[in-house]
TIKOLDREN-447308 format. One record per residue (C-alpha): residue in one letter; chain; x, y, z. Coordinates in Angstrom, 3 decimals. Each point is the difference from the previous one (the first is absolute). Layout:
# residues N
- residuo  cadena  c1  c2  c3
- a  A  X  Y  Z
...
# end
This chain:
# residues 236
- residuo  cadena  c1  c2  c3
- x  A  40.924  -8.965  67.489
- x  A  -1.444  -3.596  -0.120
- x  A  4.142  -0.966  -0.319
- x  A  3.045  1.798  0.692
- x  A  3.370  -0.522  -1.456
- x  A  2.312  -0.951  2.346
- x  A  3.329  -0.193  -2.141
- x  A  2.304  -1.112  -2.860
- x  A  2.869  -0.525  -1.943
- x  A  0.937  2.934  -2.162
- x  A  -0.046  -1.193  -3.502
- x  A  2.725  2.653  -1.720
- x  A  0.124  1.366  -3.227
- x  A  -0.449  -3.266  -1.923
- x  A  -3.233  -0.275  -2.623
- x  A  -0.566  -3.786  1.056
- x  A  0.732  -0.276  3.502
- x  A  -2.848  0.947  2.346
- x  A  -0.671  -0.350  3.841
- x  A  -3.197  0.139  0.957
- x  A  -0.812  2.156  2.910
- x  A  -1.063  -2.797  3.119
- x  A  -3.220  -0.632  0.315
- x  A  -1.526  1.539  -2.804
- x  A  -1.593  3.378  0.361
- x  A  -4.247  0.097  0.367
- x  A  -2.387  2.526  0.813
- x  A  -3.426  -0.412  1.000
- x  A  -2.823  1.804  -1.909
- x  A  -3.009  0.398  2.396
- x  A  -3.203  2.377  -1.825
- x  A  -2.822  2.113  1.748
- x  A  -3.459  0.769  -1.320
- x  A  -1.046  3.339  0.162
- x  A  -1.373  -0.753  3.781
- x  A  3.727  -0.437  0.924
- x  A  -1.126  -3.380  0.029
- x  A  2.723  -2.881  -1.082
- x  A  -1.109  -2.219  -2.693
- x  A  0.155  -3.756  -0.395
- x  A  2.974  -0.170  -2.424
- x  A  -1.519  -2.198  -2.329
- x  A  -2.959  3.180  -0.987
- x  A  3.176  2.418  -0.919
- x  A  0.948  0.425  -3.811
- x  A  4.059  -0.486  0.282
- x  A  0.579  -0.026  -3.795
- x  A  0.867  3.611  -0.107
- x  A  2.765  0.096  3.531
- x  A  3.152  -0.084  -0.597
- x  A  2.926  0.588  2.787
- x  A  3.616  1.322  -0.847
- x  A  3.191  -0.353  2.379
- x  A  2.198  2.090  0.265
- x  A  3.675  0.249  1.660
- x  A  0.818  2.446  3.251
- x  A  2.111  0.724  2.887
- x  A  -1.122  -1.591  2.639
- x  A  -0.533  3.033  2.945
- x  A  -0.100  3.270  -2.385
- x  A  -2.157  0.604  -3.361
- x  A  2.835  -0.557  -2.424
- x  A  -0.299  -1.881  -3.179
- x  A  2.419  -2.837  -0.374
- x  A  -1.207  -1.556  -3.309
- x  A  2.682  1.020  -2.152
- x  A  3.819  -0.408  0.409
- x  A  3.266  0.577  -2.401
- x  A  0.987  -3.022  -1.613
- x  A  3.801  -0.193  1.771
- x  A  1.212  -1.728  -2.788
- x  A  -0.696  2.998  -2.350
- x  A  2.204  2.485  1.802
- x  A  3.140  1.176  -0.581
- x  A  3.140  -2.279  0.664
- x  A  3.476  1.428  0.802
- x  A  1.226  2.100  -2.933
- x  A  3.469  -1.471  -1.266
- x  A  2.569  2.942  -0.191
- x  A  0.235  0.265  -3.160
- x  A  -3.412  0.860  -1.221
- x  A  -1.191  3.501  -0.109
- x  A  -2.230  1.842  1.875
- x  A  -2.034  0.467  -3.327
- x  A  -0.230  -3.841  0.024
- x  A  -1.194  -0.291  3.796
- x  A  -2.688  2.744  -1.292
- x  A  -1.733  -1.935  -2.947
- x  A  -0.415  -3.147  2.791
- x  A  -3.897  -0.792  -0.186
- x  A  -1.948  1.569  3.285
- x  A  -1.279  -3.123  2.419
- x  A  -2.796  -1.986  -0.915
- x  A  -2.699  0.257  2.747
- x  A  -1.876  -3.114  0.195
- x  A  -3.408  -1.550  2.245
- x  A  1.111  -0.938  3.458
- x  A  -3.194  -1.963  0.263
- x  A  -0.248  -2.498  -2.715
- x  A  -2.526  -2.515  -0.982
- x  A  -3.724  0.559  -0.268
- x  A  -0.717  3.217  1.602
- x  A  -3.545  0.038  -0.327
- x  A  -2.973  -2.359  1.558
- x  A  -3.577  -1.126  -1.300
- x  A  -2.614  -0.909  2.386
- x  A  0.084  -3.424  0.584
- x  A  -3.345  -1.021  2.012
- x  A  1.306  -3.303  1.781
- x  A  -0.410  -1.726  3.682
- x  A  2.602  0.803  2.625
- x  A  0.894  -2.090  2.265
- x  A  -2.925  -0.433  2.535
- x  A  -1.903  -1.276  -3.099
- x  A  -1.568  4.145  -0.591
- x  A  -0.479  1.333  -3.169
- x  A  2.035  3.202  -0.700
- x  A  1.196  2.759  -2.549
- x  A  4.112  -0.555  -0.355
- x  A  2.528  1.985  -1.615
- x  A  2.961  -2.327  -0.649
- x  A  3.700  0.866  -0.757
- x  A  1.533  -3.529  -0.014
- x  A  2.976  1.208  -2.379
- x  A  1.526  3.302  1.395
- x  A  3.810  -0.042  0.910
- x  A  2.313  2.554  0.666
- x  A  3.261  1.027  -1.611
- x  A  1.940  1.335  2.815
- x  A  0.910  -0.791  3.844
- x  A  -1.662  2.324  2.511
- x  A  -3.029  0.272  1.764
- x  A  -3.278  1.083  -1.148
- x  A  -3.700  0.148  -0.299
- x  A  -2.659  -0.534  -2.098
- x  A  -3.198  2.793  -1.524
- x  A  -3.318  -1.427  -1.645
- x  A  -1.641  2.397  -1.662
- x  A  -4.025  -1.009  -0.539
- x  A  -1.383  0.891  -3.635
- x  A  -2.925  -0.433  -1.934
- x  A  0.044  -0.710  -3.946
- x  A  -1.534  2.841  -1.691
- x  A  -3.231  -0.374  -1.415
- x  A  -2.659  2.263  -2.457
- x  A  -1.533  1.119  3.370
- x  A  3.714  0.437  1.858
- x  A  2.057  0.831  -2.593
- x  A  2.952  1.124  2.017
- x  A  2.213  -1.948  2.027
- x  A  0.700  1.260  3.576
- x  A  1.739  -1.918  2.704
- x  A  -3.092  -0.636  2.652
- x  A  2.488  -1.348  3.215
- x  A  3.147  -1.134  1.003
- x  A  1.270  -2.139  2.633
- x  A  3.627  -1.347  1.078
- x  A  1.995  -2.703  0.601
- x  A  2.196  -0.451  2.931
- x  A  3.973  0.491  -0.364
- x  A  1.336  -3.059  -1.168
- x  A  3.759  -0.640  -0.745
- x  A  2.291  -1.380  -3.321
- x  A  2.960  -1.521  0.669
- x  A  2.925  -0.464  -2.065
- x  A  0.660  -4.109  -0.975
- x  A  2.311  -0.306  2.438
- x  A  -2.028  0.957  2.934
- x  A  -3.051  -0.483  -1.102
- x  A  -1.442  -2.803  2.584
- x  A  -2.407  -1.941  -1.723
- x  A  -3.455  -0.207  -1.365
- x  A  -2.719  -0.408  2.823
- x  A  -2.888  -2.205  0.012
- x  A  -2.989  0.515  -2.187
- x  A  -2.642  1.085  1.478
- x  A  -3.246  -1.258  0.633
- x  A  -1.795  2.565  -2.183
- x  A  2.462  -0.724  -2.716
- x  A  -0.578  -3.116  -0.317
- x  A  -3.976  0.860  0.273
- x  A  0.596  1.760  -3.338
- x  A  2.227  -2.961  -1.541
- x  A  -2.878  -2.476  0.795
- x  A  -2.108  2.330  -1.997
- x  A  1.766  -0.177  -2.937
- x  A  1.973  3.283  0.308
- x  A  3.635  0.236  -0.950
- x  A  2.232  0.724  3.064
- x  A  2.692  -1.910  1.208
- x  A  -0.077  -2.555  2.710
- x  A  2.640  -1.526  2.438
- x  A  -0.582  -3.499  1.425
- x  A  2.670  1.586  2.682
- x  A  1.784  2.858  1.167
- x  A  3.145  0.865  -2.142
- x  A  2.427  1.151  2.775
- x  A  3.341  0.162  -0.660
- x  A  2.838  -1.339  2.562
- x  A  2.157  3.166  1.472
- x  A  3.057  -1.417  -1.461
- x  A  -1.143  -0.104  -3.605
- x  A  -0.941  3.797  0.498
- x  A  3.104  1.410  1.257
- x  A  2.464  -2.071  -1.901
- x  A  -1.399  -2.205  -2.410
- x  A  -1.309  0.291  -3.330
- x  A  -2.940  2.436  -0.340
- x  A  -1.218  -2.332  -2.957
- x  A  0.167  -2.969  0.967
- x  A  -2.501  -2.175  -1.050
- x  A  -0.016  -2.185  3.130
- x  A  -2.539  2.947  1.449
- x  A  -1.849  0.711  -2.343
- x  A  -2.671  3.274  0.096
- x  A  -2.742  -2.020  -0.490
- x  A  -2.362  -2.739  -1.123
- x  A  -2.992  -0.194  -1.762
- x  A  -3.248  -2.087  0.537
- x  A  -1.813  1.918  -2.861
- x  A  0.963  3.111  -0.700
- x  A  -7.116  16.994  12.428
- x  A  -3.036  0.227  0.537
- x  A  -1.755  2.451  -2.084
- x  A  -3.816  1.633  0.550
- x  A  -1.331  1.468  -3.232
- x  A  -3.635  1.392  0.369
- x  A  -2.700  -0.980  -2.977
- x  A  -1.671  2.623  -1.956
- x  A  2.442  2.768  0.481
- x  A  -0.662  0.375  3.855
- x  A  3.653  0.130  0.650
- x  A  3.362  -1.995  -0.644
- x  A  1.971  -1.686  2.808
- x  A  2.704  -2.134  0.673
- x  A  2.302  -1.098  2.993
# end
């Protein structure tokens, strides 16, 4: 990972609202020849990589990018309707846990000591629900006429991270420096002139919306190793 999530505010069951996990999400692509052999990024084709994120646990291999939709269960059955009324209630709707954009281009950009790099970005993902968890990239290459299948070539994690309810959430953290490398470049992520952190009293008894702390504020808007030519896929 080039950049870990730290943490963020869960953004509930809303269409609109979203809470982007803090800082964004990016993974480093790093290629070998076929002497094992790393390349100067600038040689490697990147038009065909694409990264997707998904959602897990954050100590044990279970998937956490689904959830029920709590406001799609069942509410307390008046007494007097029916059991045959209770029965014909619609079944939960499961929806993503993880939502924005899921999936990453290669973005070939400068970091921030000035080197050029392959990036996988996720400047958009937020989660639905409080908890802690971790993130899994899963490395892919397009299909082609000479690789016509799809197969997923390596995967690397992130490191646990937590979302908070609003009213304990404690603020949005600084961006950093690689950040706002990629801002400077022309890339949209979102950038904080300072740290959003929220005074103790407003998170245990004031309003969890209130505007007076506001998420955040825009300016503009893990490691991988993936060997050329077939000689073998790798990323950390």
């Amino acid at each position: 990972m080039a950049q870990h999530p730290i943490r963020a505010r869960m953004c509930g069951f809303g269409e609109k609202d979203r809470r982007p996990l803090d800082p964004p999400p990016v993974v480093r692509l790093r290629v070998r020849d076929d002497n094992g052999e790393f390349m100067q990024s600038e040689d490697v084709e990147i038009w065909k990589f694409v990264v997707s994120a998904t959602l897990w646990a954050p100590h044990t291999d279970s998937d956490r990018s689904i959830v029920v939709n709590p406001n799609t269960l069942p509410g307390p059955v008046p007494t007097y309707q029916s059991t045959s009324a209770v029965m014909s209630l619609s079944e939960p709707v499961k929806v993503r846990n993880l939502v924005g954009t899921t999936v990453s281009n290669a973005y070939l950009l400068k970091d921030e000591n000035d080197e050029m790099n392959i990036f996988f970005i996720f400047h958009d993902l937020s989660v639905r629900t409080e908890g802690r968890f971790r993130l899994k990239f899963q490395f892919t290459v397009i299909p082609s006429e000479e690789t016509p299948r799809a197969f997923v070539e390596s995967v690397t994690w992130s490191t646990p991270f937590d979302v908070y309810s609003a009213k304990s959430f404690p603020g949005m953290t600084d961006s950093t420096e690689l950040s706002r490398a990629f801002a400077a470049q022309g890339i949209k992520i979102t950038i904080r002139k300072n740290s959003r952190v929220r005074p103790y009293s407003a998170r245990i008894g004031g309003n969890p919306d209130d505007d007076r702390y506001p998420d955040d504020e825009y300016d503009n808007e893990v490691d991988m190793d993936y060997p050329a030519s077939g000689s073998g896929h790798g990323i950390r």
